[in-house]
Every structure is written in C-alpha cells, then in structure tokens.
RODO-2510 file (C-alpha; in nm, 4 decimals, decimal comma):
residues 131
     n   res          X          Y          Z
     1     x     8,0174   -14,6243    -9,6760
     2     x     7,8620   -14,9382    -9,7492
     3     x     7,4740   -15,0171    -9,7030
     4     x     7,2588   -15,3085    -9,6808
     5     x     6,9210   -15,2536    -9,8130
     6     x     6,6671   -15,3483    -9,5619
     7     x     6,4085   -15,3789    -9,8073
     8     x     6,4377   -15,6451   -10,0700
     9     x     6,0477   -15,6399   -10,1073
    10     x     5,7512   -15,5154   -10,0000
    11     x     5,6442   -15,6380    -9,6403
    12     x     5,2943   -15,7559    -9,5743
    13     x     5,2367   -15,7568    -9,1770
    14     x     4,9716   -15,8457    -8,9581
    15     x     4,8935   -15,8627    -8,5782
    16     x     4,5993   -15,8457    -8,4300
    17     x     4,3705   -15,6347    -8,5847
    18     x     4,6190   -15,4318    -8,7601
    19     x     4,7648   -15,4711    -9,1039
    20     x     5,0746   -15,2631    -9,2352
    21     x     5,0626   -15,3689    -9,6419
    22     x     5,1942   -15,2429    -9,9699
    23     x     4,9169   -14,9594   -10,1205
    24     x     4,7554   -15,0602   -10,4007
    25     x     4,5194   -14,8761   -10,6945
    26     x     4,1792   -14,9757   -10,4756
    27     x     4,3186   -14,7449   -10,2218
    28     x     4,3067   -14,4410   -10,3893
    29     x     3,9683   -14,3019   -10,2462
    30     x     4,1235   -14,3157    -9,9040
    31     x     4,4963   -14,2048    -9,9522
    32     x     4,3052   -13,9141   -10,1412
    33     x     4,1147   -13,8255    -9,8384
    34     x     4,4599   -13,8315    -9,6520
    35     x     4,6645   -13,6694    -9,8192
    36     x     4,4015   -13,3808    -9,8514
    37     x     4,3834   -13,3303    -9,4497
    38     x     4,5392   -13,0276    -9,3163
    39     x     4,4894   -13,1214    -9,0090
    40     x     4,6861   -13,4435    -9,0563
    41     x     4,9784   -13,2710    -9,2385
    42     x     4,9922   -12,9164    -9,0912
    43     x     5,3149   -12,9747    -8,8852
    44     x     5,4511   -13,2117    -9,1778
    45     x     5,6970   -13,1222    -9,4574
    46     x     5,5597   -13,0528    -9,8050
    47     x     5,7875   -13,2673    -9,9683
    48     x     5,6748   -13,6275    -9,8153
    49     x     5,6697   -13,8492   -10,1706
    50     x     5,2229   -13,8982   -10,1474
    51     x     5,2293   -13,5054   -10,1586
    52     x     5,4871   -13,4194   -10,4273
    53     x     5,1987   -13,5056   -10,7029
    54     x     4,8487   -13,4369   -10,7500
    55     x     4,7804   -13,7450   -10,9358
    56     x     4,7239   -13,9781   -10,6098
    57     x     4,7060   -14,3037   -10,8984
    58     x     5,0630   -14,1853   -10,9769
    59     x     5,1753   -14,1849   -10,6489
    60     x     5,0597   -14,5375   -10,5822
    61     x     5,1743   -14,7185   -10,9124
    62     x     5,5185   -14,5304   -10,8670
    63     x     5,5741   -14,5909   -10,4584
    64     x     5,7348   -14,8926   -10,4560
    65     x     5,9841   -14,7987   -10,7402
    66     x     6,1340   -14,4928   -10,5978
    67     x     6,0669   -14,5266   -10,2224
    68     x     6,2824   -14,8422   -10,1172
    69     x     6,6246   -14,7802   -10,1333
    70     x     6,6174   -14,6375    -9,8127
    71     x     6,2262   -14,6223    -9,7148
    72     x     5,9129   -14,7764    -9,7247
    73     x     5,5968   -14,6480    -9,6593
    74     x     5,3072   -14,8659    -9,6133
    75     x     4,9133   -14,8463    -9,5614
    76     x     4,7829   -14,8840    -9,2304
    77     x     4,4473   -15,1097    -9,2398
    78     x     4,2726   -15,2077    -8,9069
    79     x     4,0159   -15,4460    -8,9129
    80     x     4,0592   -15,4278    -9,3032
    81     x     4,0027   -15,0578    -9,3022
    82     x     4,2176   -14,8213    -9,4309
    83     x     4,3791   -14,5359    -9,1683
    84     x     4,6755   -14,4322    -9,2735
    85     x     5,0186   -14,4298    -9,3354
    86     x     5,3370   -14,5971    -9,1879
    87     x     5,6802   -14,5399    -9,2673
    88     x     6,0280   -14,6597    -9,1936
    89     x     6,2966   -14,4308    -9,3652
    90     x     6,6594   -14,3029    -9,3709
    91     x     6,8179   -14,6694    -9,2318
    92     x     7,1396   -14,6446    -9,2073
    93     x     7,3127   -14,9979    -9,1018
    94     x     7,6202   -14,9657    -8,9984
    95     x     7,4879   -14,7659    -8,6862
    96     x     7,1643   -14,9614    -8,7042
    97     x     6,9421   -14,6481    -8,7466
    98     x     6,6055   -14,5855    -8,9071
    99     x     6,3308   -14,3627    -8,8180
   100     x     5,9314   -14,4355    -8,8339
   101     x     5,6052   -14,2682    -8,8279
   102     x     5,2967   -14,2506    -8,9129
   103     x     4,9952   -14,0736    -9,0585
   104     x     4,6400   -14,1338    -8,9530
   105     x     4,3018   -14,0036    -9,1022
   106     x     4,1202   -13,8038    -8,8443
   107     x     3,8188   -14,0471    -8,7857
   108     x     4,1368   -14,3246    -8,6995
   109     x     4,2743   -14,0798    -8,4004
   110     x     4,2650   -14,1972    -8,0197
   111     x     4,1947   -14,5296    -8,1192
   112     x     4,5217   -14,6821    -8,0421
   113     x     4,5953   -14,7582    -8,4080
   114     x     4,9399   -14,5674    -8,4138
   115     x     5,0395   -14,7000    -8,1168
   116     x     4,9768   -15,0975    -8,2397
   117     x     5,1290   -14,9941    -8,5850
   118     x     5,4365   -14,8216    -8,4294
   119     x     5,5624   -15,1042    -8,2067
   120     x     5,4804   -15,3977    -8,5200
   121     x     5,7064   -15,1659    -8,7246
   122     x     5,9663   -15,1725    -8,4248
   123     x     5,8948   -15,5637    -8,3657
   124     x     5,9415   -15,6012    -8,7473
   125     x     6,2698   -15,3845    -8,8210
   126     x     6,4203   -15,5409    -8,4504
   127     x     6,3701   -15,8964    -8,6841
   128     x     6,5349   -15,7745    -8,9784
   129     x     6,8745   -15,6710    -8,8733
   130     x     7,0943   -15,7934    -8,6762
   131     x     7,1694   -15,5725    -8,3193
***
C-alpha cells in the first residue's frame, strides 16, 4: 500500500487567538505540568510518545524526528500561552483518514480553546489533501 506523507515539515498555524506550533525547549515548564495531570490523562493510553520518557527535554528535542511519518503533535498556544496539545495521527491516504485530538491543561478547560484548535486542525488537513 502506498502512502503520501502529509507532513513534509512542521506546520506553524494561526487564527485568531489560537496558535497550533512545533514545541520547542522554552516549553518545557508547561508540557511538564501537562504531562504530570492525571486528570488530563486518566482516560488516555500510557503509551502517547510525551509520556513514554521522564526526561520532558528529551521528548521535545526528539518529537519531530520520530513523530511524523504518520503524526504530528503540536503545542496549543492561545493568546501566546501555552494549553496544550494537538495532534493529527494514523493518516492513511488512500481512504483519506486521520484522526485528531487534543490535550488541554486544566486552567485551559471550558474556554473554547479545543474547540477553535480542533476545527483549524480540520480546516488545515481539509487544505492539505486532496478530497
């Protein structure tokens, strides 16, 4: 079965007040905070790639290497502040499939941020292939 890689590079987006951007060393403090929610990941599997290592500066400086043959997971900044998590994974072109979701700190829920995030990750995969 042939593929084509939806993700050639990282994608910066931005509309409105939200911001869906690669992760970078500076946000470390935050993704730390994340990832160490139970609340956030209670229902979640324990293998998502930010929880498979306790070093969170390893997780960062290694995301983009592993994670984009068939995924990409990118912070979620509103108003410049980081919230969470969004990711697009498992695409599968021929039957132009992917799935996406999302991860928000606690302080970030019932603000609407998910919901903005979710449809410019639908408004920016809809752009990128070709149904």
């Amino acid at each position: 079965m042939s593929r084509r890689k939806l993700f050639s590079e990282v994608p910066f987006i931005k509309k409105g007040r939200i911001e869906l951007r690669a992760l970078g060393l500076q946000d470390e403090e935050s993704l730390s905070e994340l990832v160490r929610s139970p609340r956030v990941y209670r229902y979640l599997p324990t293998f998502l790639f930010e929880k498979q290592y306790e070093d969170i500066r390893y997780v960062i400086s290694h995301l983009y290497d592993i994670c984009m043959k068939e995924s990409i997971i990118l912070g979620i900044f509103a108003d410049g502040e980081f919230c969470g998590l969004a990711e697009m994974y498992g695409y599968r072109d021929p039957i132009h499939k992917i799935s996406v979701g999302y991860r928000l700190l606690e302080r970030c829920w019932g603000k609407g941020i998910a919901t903005e995030a979710l449809g410019i990750m639908v408004d920016y995969l809809y752009e990128q292939t070709d149904i």
